[in-house]
Each structure stands twice: as C-alpha cells, then as structure tokens.
C-alpha positions as CSV (number, residue, x, y, z in Angstrom):
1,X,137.6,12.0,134.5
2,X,137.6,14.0,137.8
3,X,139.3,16.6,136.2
4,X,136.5,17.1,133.6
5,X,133.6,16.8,135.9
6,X,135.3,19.8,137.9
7,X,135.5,21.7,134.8
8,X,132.0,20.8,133.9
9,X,130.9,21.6,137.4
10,X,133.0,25.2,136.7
11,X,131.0,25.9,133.3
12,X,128.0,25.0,135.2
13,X,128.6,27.7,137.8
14,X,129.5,29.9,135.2
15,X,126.5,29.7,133.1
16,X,124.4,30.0,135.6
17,X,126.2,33.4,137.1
18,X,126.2,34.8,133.4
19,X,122.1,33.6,133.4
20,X,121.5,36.0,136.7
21,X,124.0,38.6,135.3
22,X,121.9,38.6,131.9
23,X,118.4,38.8,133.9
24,X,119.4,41.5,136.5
25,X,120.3,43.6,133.1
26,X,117.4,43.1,131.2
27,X,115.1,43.7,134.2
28,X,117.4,47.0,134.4
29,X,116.7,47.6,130.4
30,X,113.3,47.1,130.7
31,X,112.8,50.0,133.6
32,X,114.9,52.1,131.3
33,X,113.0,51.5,128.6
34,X,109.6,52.4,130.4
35,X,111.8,55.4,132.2
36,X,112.0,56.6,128.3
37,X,108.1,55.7,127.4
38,X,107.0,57.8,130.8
39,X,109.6,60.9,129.4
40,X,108.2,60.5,126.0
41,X,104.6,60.2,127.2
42,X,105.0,63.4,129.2
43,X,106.6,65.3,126.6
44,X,104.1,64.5,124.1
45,X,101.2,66.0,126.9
46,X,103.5,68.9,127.1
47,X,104.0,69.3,123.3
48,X,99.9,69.4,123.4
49,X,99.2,71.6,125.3
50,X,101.4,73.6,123.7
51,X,99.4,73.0,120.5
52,X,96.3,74.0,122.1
53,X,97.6,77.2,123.3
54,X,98.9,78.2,120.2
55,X,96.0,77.2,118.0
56,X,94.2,79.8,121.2
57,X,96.7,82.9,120.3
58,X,95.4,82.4,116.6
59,X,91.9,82.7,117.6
60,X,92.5,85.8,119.8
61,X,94.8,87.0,116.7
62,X,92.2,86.3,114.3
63,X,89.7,88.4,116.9
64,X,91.8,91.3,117.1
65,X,92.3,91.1,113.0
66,X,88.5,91.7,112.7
67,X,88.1,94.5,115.5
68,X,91.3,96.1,113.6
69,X,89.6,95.9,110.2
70,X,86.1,97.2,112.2
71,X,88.4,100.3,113.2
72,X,89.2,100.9,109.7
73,X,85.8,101.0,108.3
74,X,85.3,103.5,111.2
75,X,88.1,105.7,110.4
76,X,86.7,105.8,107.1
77,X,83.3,106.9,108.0
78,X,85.0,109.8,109.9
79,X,86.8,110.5,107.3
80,X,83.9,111.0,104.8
81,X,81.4,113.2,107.9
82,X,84.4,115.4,107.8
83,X,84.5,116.1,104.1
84,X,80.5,116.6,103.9
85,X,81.6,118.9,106.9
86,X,83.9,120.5,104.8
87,X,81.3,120.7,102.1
88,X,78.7,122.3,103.7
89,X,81.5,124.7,105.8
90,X,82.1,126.2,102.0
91,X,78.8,126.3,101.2
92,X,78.0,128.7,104.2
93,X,81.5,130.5,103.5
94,X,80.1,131.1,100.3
95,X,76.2,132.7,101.2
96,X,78.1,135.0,103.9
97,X,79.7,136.4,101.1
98,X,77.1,136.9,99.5
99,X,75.0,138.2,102.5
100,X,77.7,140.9,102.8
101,X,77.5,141.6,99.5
102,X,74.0,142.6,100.0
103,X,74.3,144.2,103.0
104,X,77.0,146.5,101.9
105,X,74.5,147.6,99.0
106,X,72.1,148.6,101.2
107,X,73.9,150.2,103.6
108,X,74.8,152.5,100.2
109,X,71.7,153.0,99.2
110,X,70.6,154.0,102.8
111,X,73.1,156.5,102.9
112,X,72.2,157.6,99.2
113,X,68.8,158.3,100.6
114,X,69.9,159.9,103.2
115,X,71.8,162.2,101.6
116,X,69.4,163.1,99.3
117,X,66.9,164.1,101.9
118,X,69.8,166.1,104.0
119,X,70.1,167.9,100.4
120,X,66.3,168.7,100.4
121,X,66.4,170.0,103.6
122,X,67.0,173.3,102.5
123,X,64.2,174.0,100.0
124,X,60.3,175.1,101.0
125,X,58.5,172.3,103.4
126,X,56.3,171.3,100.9
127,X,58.6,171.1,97.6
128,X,61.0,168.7,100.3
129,X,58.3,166.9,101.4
130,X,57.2,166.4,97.7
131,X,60.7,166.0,97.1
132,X,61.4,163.2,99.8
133,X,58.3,161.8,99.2
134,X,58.6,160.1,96.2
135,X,62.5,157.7,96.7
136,X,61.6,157.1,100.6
137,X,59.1,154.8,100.1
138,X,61.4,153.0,97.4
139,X,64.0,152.8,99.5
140,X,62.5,152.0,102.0
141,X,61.1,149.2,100.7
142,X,64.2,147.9,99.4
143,X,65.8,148.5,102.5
144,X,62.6,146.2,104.1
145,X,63.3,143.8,101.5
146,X,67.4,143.3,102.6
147,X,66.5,143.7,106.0
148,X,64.3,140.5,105.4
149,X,66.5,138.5,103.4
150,X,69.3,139.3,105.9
151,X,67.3,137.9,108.3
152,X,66.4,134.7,106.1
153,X,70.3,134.5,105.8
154,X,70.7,134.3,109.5
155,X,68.3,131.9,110.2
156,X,70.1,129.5,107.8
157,X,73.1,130.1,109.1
158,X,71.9,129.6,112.4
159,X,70.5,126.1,111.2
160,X,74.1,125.6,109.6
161,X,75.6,126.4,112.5
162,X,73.5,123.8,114.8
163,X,73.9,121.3,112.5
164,X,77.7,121.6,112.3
165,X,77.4,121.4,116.4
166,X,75.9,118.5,116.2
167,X,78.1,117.0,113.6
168,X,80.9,118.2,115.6
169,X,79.6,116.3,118.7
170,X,79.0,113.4,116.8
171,X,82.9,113.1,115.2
172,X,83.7,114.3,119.3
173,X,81.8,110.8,120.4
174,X,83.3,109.0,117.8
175,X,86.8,110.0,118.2
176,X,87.1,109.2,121.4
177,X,85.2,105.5,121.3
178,X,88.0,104.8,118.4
179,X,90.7,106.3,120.4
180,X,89.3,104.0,123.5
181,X,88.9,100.5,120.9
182,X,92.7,101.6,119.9
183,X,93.9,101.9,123.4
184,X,92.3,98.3,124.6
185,X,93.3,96.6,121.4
186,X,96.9,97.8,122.3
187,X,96.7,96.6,125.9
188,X,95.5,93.2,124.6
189,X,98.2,93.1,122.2
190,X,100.6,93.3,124.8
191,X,99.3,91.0,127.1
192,X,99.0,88.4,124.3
193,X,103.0,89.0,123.4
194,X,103.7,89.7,126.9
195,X,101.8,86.4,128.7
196,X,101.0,83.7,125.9
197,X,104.4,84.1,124.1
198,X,106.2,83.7,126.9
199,X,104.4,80.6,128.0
200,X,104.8,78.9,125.0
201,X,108.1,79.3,124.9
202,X,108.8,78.5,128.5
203,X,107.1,75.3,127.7
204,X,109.0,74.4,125.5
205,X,112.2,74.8,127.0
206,X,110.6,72.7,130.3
207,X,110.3,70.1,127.5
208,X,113.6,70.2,125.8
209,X,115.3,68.9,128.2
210,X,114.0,65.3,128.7
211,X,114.3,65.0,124.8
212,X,117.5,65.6,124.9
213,X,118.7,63.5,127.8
214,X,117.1,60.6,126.0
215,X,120.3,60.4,124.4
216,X,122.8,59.4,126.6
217,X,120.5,56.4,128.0
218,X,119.9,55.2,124.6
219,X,123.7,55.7,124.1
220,X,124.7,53.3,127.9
221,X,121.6,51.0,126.6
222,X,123.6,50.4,123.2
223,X,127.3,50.2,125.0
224,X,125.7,47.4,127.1
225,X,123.9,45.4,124.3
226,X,127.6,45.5,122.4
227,X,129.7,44.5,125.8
228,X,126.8,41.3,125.7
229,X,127.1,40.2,122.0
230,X,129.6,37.7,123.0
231,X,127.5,35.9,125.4
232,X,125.2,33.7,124.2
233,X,122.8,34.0,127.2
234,X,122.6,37.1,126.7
235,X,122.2,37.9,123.1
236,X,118.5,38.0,123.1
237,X,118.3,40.4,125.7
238,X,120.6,42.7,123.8
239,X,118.8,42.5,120.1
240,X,115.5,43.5,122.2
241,X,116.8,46.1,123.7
242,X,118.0,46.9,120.8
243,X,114.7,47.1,118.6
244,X,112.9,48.9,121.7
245,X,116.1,51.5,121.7
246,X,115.2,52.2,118.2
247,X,111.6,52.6,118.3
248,X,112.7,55.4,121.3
249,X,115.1,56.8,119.4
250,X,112.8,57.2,116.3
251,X,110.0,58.9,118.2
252,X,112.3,61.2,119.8
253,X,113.6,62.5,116.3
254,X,109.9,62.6,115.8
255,X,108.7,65.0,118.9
256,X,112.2,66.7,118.3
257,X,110.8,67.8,114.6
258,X,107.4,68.8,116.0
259,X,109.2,71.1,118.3
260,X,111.1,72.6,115.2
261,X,107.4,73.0,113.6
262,X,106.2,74.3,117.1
263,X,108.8,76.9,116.9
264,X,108.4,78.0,113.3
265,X,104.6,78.5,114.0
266,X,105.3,80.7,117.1
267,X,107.5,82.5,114.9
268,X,105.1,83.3,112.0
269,X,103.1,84.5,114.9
270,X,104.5,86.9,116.2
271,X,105.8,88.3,113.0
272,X,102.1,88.6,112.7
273,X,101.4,90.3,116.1
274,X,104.4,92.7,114.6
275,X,102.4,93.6,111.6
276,X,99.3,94.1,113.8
277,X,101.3,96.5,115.7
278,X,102.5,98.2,113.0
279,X,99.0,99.0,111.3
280,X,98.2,99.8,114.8
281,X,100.9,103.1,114.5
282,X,99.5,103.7,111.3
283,X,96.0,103.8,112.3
284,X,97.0,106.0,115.3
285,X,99.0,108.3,112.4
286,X,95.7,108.3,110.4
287,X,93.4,109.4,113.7
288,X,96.0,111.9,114.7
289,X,96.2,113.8,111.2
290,X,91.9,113.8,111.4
291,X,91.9,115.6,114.6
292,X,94.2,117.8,113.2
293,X,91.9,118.2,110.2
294,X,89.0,118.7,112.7
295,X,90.8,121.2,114.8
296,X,91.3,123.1,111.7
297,X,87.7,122.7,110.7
298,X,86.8,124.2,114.1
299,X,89.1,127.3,113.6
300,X,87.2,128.0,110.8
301,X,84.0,127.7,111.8
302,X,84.7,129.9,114.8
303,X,86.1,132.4,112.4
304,X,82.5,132.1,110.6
305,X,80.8,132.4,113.8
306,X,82.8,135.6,114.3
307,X,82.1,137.1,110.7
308,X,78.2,136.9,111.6
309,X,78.7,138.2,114.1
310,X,80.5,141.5,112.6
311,X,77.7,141.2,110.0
312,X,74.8,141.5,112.6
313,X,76.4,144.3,114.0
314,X,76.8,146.4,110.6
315,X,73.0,145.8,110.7
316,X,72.4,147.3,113.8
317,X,74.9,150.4,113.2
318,X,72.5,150.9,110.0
C-alpha cells in the first residue's frame, strides 16, 4: 500500500513537471508564432511599397511613351518643311535658268546692235544716223524690256531667298528644341534604370531574407510538436501549433509567389525601357540623316546665292 502511494506520489510529481514543461513550450510557440506574424507583417509593407513604386515607374514610362511619340510627330513635321524646302529650292533653280536664258539673249542682241552701228560708222553722218536710227530704238526697247524683267526676277529671288532664311531659321530652332527633348528624355531614362530599378530590386532582396528564414522555425516548431505527440499533456499544444505553423507556412508560399510576380513585372519593364531606348537610337539616326539633308540643302542654296550673283554681274558688264 505504501509502495503504491509512493508511486502515485511519483506520477504526481511527474505530471505536474511534464504540465510546466508543456506550458513553458507553448508560451515559447506562441512568441514564435507572433515572431513569424511580425516577419510576415513587415514583409508584406515591404512587398507594398514595392508595388507602389513600380506601378510609379509605369506612370513615368507611360510619360516618356507620349513625349517620345510627341517627338515623332515632330520629326515628321521637319521632315515635310524640308521637302516644301526642297520644292520651292527647284522651283528657283528652275527660273534662274531661265533668267540666264534671257539674259544671254540680250547680251546677243546688244552686241548685234552694236555691231551693226560699228559697221555704219563708216558711211556719210546722215545715211548712219538714218541707218542707226531705225534698230536702236528696237533694241533698245527690248534691251529695257530684259533689263526690267531681270530685275522682276531678282526681286523674286530675293523674296525666295528671305523666305528660305527664315525657313532655315525655323528648322535651326526646331532642331535644336528636339535635339534638347532627346537629350533630357535620355537623362531621365537613365535615372529611371539607374535609381528606381535598382531600388526595387534592392527591396526585394532586403525582403527575401526573412521569407526564407521562416523556414527553419517552422521546421524546429514541427520537430517539437512530433517529440510531444507522446505526451498527453501536451498534445494540444502541439496540434495548435501545428494549425498556426500551417497558416504561416501558407502565407509565406503566398508572399513568396508575389515576389515571383514582382519580379516578372520588373522584368517586362525594363525590356520596355530597352525598347524605349532603342527607338531613342533610331530617332537620333532619323535627326542625324535630316541635318545631313539640311546641310545639303544649304550647300545648294549657297551655290544659288552664288549663281545670282555671277548673273548680276553679267548685267553690269553689259
């Protein structure tokens, strides 16, 4: 009988060390498990803000998107003042031509007349006078008559010439405000990929981290729940922690495949900044082949300049 109330008393003593072993672990679970809801909470604020500032970088892509597609509409304004440049370049290409046409003819016929009186000089005063009398007038009215329309000529070109300054000043000022839009956008492009980017994905390597640590606890908490399944003090300490393990492990498979999404989206953005760039190289291709054209233009409107020039001076000689 003494025997068995010893043994009783033993059990007793047991138990009740087994009852504080069971409650110091389960106080210990639960600081894990709100160890692992703090974590989770903070990754989840970190996986926002992430969120925000890549939902931002769309924004400022979809910005710069619109100021490219602005630059092209530019571009092909400039494109279309240089042809009517070109146009009207032809056009007065064309009437000196014809202006030295004319002015060759009547440098002939001057020298016809001329001539003609040098052969008269010879004969009696009178019969020369009556003589030169009679084609002087006539060619000397024709002579008028070039003389004015040379002048008319001129004066056109003159007005050609002032308008093509002013066109020229016009594609000049335009140039250089796309060259300057091209140059900024550039600069913003590479602070977006340099800055943002590189944010984003330092974020999310500060946030990797706790995700995957998560791991191991929940891995102790479940070698700890199956070293207690043979107490039964314990046991419904262990199928809690259990459950709460579970819901922990769950949401961090969940914020783990958010950061997969996170990653992906970064990705199709910057393969987007890469395409922006690009079209920025082929815009600066487009703009350097039109000042190419435009330099060209200008070499042959300075050639024009110089054949009026020739052409006033003929004049004068006559």
């Amino acid at each position: 009988m003494m025997h068995e109330l010893e043994q009783m008393r033993l059990s007793v003593k047991e138990m009740e060390l087994l009852m504080e072993q069971g409650n110091d672990e389960r106080v210990e679970l639960e600081s894990r498990i709100m160890l692992l809801k703090s974590e989770a909470e903070e990754l989840q604020g970190e996986l926002n803000k992430a969120s925000c500032l890549l939902e931002e970088k769309e924004s400022t892509a979809g910005n710069l998107q619109s100021e490219l597609d602005s630059l092209k509409a530019q571009y092909t304004e400039l494109k279309h003042s240089l042809l009517e440049d070109e146009l009207e370049k032809e056009e007065l290409r064309k009437q000196v031509v014809l202006l030295k046409d004319d002015l060759k003819k009547a440098v002939d016929a001057l020298s016809n007349m001329e001539k003609k009186i040098k052969d008269g000089a010879t004969l009696d005063a009178d019969e020369a006078t009556s003589e030169a009398s009679t084609p002087v007038p006539s060619g000397s009215k024709e002579a008028a008559n070039l003389k004015e329309k040379i002048k008319l000529l001129e004066d056109q070109i003159k007005l050609k010439e002032s308008a093509l300054e002013i066109s020229s000043n016009t594609f000049l000022e335009k140039e250089k405000d796309l060259h300057n839009k091209i140059e900024e956008l550039e600069e913003r492009l590479e602070v977006l990929d340099g800055s943002s980017i590189q944010y984003c994905e330092n974020e999310i390597e500060k946030v990797v981290p706790p995700a995957e640590d998560e791991a191991p606890n929940l891995s102790l908490n479940e070698e700890e729940r199956n070293s207690d399944e043979d107490l039964s003090t314990t046991s419904k300490i262990s199928n809690a922690n259990n459950s709460s393990s579970t819901s922990i492990n769950s949401n961090t498979m969940n914020d783990t495949g958010y950061l997969d999404e996170l990653k992906n989206e970064m990705a199709l953005l910057r393969e987007r900044n890469e395409s922006m760039e690009a079209e920025l190289k082929e815009m600066q291709g487009r703009y350097s082949e039109l000042s190419l054209k435009f330099a060209e233009v200008e070499g042959e409107r300075q050639q024009l300049v110089m054949r009026v020039r020739y052409l006033k001076n003929a004049k004068k000689r006559s």
